[in-house]
Chimera marker file (.cmm) of the C-alpha trace (Angstrom):
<marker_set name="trace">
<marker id="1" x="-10.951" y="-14.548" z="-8.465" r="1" g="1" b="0" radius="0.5"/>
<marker id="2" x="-7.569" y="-16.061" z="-7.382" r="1" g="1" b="0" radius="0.5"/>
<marker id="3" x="-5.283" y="-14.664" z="-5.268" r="1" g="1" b="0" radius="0.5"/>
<marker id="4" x="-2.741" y="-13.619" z="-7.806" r="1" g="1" b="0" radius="0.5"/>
<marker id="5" x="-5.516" y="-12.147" z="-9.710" r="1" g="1" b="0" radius="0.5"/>
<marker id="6" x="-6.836" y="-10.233" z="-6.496" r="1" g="1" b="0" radius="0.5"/>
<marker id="7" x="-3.155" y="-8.837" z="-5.851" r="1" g="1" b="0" radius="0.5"/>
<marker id="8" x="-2.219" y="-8.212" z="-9.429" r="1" g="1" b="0" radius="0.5"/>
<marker id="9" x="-5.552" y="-5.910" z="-9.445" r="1" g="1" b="0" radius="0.5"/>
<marker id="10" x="-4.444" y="-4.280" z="-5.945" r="1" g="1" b="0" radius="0.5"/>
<marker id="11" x="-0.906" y="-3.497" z="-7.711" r="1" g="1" b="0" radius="0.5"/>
<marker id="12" x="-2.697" y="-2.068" z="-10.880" r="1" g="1" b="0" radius="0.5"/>
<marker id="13" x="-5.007" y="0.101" z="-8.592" r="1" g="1" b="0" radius="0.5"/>
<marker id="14" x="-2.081" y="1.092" z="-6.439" r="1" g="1" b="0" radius="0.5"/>
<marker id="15" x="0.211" y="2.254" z="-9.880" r="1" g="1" b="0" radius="0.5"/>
<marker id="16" x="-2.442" y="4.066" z="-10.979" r="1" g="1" b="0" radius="0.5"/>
<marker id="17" x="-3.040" y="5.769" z="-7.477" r="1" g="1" b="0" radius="0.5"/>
<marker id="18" x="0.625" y="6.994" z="-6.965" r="1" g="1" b="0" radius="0.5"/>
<marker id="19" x="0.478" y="7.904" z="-10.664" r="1" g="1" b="0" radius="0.5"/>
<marker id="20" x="-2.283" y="10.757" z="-9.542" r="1" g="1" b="0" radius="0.5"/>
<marker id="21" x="-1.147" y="11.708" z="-6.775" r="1" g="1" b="0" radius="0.5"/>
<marker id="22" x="2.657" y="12.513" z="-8.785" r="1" g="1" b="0" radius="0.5"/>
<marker id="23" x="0.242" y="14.384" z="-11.213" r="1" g="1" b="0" radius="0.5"/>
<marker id="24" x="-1.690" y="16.446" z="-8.567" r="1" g="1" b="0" radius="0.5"/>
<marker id="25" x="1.490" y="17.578" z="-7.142" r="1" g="1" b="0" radius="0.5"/>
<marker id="26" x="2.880" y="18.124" z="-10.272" r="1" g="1" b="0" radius="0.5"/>
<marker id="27" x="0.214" y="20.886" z="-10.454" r="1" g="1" b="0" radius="0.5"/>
<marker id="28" x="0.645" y="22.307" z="-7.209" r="1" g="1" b="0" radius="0.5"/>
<marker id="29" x="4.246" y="22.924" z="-8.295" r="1" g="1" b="0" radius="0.5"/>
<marker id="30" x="3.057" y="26.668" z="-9.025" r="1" g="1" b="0" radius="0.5"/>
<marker id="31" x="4.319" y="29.534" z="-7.806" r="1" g="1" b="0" radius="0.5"/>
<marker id="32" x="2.140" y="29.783" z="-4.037" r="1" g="1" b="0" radius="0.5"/>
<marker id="33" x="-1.092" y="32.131" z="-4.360" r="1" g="1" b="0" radius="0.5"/>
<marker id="34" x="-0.514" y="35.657" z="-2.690" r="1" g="1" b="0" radius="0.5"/>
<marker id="35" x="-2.323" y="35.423" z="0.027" r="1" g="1" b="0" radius="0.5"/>
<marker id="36" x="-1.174" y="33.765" z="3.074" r="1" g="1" b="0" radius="0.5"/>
<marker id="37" x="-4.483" y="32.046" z="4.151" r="1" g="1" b="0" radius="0.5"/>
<marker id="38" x="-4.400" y="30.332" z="0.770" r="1" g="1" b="0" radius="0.5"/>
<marker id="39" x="-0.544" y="29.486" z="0.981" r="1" g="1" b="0" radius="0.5"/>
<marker id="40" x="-1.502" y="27.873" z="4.326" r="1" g="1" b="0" radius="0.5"/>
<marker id="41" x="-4.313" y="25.823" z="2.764" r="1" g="1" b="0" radius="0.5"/>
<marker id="42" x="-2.301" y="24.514" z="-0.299" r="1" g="1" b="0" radius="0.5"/>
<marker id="43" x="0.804" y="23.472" z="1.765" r="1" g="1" b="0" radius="0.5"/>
<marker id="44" x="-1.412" y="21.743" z="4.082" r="1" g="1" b="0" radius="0.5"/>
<marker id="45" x="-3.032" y="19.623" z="0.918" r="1" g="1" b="0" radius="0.5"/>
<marker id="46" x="0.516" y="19.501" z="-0.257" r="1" g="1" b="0" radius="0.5"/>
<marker id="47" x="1.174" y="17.234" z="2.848" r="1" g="1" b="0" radius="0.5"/>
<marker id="48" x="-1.846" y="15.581" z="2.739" r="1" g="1" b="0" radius="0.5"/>
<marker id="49" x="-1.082" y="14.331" z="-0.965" r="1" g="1" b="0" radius="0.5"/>
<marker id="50" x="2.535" y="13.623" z="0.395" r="1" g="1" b="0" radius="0.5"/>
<marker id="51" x="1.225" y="11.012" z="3.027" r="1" g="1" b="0" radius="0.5"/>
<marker id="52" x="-1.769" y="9.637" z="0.769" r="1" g="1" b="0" radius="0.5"/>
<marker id="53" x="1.364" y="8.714" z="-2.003" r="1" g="1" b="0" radius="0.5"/>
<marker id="54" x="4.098" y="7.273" z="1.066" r="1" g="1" b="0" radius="0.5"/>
<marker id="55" x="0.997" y="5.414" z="1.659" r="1" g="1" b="0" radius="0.5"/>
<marker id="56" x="0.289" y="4.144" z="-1.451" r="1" g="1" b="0" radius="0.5"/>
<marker id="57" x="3.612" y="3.019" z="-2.212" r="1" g="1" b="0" radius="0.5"/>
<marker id="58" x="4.176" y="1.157" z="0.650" r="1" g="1" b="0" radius="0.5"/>
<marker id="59" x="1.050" y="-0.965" z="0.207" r="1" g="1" b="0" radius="0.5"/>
<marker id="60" x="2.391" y="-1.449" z="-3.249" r="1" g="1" b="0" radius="0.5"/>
<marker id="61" x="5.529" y="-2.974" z="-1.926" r="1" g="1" b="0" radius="0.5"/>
<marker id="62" x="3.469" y="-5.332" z="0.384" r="1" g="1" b="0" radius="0.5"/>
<marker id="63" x="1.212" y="-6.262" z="-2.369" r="1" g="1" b="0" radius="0.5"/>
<marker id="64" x="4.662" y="-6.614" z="-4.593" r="1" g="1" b="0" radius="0.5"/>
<marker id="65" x="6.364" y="-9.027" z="-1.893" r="1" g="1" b="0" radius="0.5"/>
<marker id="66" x="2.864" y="-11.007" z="-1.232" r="1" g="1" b="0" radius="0.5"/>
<marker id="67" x="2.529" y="-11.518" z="-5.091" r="1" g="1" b="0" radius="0.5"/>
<marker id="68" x="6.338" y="-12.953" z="-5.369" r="1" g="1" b="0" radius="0.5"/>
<marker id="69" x="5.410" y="-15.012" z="-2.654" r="1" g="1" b="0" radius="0.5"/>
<marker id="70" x="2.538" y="-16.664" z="-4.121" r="1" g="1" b="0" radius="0.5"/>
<marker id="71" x="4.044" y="-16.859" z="-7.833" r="1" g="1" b="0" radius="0.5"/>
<marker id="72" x="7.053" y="-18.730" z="-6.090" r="1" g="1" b="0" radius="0.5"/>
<marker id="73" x="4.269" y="-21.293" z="-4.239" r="1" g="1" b="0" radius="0.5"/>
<marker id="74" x="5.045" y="-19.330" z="-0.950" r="1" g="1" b="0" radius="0.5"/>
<marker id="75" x="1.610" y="-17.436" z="-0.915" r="1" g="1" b="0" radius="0.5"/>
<marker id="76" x="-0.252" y="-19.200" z="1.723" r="1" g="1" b="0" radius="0.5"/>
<marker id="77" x="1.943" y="-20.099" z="4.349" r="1" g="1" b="0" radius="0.5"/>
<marker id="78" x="3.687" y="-17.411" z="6.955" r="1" g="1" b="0" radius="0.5"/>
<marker id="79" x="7.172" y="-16.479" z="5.804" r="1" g="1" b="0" radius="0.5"/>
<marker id="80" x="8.092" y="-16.033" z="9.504" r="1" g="1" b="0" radius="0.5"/>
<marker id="81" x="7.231" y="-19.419" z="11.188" r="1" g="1" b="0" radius="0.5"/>
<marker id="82" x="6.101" y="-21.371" z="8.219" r="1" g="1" b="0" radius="0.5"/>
<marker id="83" x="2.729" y="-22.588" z="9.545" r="1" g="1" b="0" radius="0.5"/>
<marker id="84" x="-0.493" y="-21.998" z="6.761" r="1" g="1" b="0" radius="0.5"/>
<marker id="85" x="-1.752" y="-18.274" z="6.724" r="1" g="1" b="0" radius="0.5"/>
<marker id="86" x="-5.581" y="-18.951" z="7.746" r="1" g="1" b="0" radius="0.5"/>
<marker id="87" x="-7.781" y="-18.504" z="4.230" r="1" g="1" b="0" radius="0.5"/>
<marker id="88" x="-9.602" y="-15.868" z="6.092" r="1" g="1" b="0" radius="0.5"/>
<marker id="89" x="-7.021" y="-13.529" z="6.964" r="1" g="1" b="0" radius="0.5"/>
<marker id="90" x="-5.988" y="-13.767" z="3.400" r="1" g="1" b="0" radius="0.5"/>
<marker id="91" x="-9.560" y="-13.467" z="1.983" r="1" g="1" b="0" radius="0.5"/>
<marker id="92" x="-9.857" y="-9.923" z="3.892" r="1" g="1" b="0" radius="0.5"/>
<marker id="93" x="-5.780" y="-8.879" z="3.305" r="1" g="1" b="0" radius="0.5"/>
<marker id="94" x="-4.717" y="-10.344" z="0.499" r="1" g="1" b="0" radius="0.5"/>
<marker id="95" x="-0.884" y="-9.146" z="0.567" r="1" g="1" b="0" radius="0.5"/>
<marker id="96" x="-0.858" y="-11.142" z="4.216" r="1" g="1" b="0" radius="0.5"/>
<marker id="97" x="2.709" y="-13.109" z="4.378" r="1" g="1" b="0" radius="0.5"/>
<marker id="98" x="2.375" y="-13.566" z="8.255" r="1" g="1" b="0" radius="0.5"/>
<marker id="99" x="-0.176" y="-15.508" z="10.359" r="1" g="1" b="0" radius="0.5"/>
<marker id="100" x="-2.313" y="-13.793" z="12.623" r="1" g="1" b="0" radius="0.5"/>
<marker id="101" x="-0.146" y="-15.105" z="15.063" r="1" g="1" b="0" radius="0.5"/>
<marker id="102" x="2.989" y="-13.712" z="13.794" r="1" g="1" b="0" radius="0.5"/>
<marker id="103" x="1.982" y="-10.827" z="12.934" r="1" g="1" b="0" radius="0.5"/>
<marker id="104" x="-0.072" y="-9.819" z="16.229" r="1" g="1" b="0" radius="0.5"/>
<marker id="105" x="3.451" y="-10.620" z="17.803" r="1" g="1" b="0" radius="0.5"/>
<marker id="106" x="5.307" y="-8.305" z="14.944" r="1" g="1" b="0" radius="0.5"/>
<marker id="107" x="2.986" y="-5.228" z="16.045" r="1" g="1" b="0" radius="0.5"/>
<marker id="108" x="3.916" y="-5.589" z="19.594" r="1" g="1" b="0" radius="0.5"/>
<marker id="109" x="7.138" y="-5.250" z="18.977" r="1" g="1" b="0" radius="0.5"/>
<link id1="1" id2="2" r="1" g="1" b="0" radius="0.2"/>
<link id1="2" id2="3" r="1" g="1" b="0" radius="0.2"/>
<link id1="3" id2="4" r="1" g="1" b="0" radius="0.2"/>
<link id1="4" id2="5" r="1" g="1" b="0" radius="0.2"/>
<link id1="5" id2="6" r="1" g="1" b="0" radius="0.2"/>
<link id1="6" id2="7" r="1" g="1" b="0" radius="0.2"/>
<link id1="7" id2="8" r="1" g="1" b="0" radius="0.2"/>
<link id1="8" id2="9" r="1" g="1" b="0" radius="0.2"/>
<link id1="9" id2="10" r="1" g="1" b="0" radius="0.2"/>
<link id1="10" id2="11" r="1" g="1" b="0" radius="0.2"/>
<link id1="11" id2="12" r="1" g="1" b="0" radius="0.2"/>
<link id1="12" id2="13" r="1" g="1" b="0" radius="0.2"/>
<link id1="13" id2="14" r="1" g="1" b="0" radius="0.2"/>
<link id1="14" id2="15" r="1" g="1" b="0" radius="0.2"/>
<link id1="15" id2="16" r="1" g="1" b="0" radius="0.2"/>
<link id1="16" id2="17" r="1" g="1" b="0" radius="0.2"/>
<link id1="17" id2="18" r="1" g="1" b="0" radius="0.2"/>
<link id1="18" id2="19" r="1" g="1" b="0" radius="0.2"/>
<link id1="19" id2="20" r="1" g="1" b="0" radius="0.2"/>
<link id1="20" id2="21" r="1" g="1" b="0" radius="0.2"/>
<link id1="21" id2="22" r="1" g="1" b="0" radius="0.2"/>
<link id1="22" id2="23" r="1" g="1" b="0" radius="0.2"/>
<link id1="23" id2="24" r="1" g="1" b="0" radius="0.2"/>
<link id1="24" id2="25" r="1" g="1" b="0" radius="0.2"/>
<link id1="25" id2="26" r="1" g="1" b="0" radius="0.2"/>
<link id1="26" id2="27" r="1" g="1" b="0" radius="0.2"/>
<link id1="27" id2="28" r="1" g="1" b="0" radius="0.2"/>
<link id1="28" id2="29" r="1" g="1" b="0" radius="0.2"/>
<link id1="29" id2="30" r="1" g="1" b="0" radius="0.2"/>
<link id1="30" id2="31" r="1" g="1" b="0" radius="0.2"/>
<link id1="31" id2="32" r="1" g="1" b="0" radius="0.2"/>
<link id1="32" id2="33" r="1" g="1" b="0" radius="0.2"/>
<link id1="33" id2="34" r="1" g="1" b="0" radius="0.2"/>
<link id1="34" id2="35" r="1" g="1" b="0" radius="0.2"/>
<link id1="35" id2="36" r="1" g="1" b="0" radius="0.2"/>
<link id1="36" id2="37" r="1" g="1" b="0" radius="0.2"/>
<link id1="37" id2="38" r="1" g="1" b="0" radius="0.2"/>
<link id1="38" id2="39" r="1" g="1" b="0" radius="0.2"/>
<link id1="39" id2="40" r="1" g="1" b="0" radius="0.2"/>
<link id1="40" id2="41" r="1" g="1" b="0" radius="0.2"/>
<link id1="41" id2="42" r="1" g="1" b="0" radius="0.2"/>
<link id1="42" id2="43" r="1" g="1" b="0" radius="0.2"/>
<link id1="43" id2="44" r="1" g="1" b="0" radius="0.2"/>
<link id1="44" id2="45" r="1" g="1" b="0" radius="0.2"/>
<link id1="45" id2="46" r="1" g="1" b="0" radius="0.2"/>
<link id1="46" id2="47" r="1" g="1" b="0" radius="0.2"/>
<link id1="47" id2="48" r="1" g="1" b="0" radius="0.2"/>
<link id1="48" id2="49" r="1" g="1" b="0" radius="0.2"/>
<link id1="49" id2="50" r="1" g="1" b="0" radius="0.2"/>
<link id1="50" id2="51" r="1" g="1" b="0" radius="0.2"/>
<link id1="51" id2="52" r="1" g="1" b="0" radius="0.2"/>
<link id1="52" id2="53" r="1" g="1" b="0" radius="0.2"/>
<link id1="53" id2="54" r="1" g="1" b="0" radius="0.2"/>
<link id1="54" id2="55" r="1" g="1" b="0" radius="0.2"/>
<link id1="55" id2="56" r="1" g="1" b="0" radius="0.2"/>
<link id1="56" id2="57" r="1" g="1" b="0" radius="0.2"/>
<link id1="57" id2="58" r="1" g="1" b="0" radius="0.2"/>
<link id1="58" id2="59" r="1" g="1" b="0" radius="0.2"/>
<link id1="59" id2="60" r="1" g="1" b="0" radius="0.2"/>
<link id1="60" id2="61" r="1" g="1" b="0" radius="0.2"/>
<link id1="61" id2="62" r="1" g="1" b="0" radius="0.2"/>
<link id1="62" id2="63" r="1" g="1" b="0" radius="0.2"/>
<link id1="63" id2="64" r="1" g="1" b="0" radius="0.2"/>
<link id1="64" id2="65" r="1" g="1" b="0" radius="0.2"/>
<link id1="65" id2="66" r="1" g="1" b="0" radius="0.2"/>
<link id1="66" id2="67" r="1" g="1" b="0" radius="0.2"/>
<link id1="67" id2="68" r="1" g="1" b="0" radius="0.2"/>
<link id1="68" id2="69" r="1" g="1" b="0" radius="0.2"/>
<link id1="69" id2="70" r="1" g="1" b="0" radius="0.2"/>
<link id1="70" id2="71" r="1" g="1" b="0" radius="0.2"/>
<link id1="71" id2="72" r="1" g="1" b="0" radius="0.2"/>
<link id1="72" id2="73" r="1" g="1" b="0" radius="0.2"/>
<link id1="73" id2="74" r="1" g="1" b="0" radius="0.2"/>
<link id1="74" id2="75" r="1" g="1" b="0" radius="0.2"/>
<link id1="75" id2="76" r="1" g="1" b="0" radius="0.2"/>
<link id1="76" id2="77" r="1" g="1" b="0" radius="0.2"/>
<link id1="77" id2="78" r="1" g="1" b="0" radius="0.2"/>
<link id1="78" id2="79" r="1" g="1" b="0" radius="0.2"/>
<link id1="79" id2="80" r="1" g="1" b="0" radius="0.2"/>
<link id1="80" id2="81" r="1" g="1" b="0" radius="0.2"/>
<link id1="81" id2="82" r="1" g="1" b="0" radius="0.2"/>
<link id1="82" id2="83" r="1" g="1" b="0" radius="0.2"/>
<link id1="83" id2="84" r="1" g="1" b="0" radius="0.2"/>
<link id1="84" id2="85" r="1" g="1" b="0" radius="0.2"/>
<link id1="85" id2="86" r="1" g="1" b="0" radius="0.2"/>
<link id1="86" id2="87" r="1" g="1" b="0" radius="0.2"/>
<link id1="87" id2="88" r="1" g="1" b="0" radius="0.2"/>
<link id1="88" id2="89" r="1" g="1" b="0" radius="0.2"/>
<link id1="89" id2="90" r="1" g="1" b="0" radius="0.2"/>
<link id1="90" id2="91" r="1" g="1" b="0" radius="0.2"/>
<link id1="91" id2="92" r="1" g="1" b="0" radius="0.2"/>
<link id1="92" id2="93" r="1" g="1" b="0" radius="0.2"/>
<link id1="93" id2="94" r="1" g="1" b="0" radius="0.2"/>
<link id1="94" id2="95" r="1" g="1" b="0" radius="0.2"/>
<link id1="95" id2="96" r="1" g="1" b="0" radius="0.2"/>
<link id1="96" id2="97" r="1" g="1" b="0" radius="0.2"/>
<link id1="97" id2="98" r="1" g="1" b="0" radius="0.2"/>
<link id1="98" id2="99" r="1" g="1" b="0" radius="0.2"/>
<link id1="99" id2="100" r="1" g="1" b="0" radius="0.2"/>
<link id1="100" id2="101" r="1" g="1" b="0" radius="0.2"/>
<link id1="101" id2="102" r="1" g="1" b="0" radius="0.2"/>
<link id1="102" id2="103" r="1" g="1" b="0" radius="0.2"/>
<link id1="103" id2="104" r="1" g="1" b="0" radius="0.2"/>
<link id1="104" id2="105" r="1" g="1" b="0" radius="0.2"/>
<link id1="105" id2="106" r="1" g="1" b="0" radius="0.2"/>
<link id1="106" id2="107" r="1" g="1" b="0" radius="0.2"/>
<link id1="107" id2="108" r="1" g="1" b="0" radius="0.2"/>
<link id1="108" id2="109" r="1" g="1" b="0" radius="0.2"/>
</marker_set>
């Protein structure tokens, strides 16, 4: 499977991911159960859902910029110093845009 292939799949997984987590909050929308033990227990899976969708969505947008990048001929070099994005790194992250490198430096930041 390509690359393009791999990351269109990732976005289709990720679209579909955010899509259930809108729905399951969608349902917790009710009115809060009666009992404050229980109120305590869906709030805190209210949260829970909350971060599991940020999540989601921002992986999207990587996987959204890395697939650009690749459509444009971009995909396999590192959009920060230009130098090719070893095969490996993008065989186990396939929305990489910055060499190892580059991006160890990024996180130190």
């Amino acid at each position: 499977m390509s690359r393009q292939q791999r990351l269109e799949s990732l976005r289709d997984e990720l679209i579909d991911r955010a899509d259930r987590y809108k729905a399951h909050k969608a349902r917790l929308e009710q009115p809060l159960d009666r009992d404050l033990e229980d109120q305590a227990i869906e709030l805190e899976n209210e949260d829970v859902i909350d971060a599991l969708e940020q999540e989601a969505e921002e992986e999207l947008r990587q996987v959204m910029h890395a697939l650009e990048r690749v459509q444009s001929g971009e995909g396999d070099t590192c959009e920060q110093c230009g130098e090719p994005i070893d095969p490996r790194r993008i065989e186990a992250l396939p929305y990489a845009v910055l060499c190892l490198e580059c991006a160890a430096g990024r996180a130190h930041q």
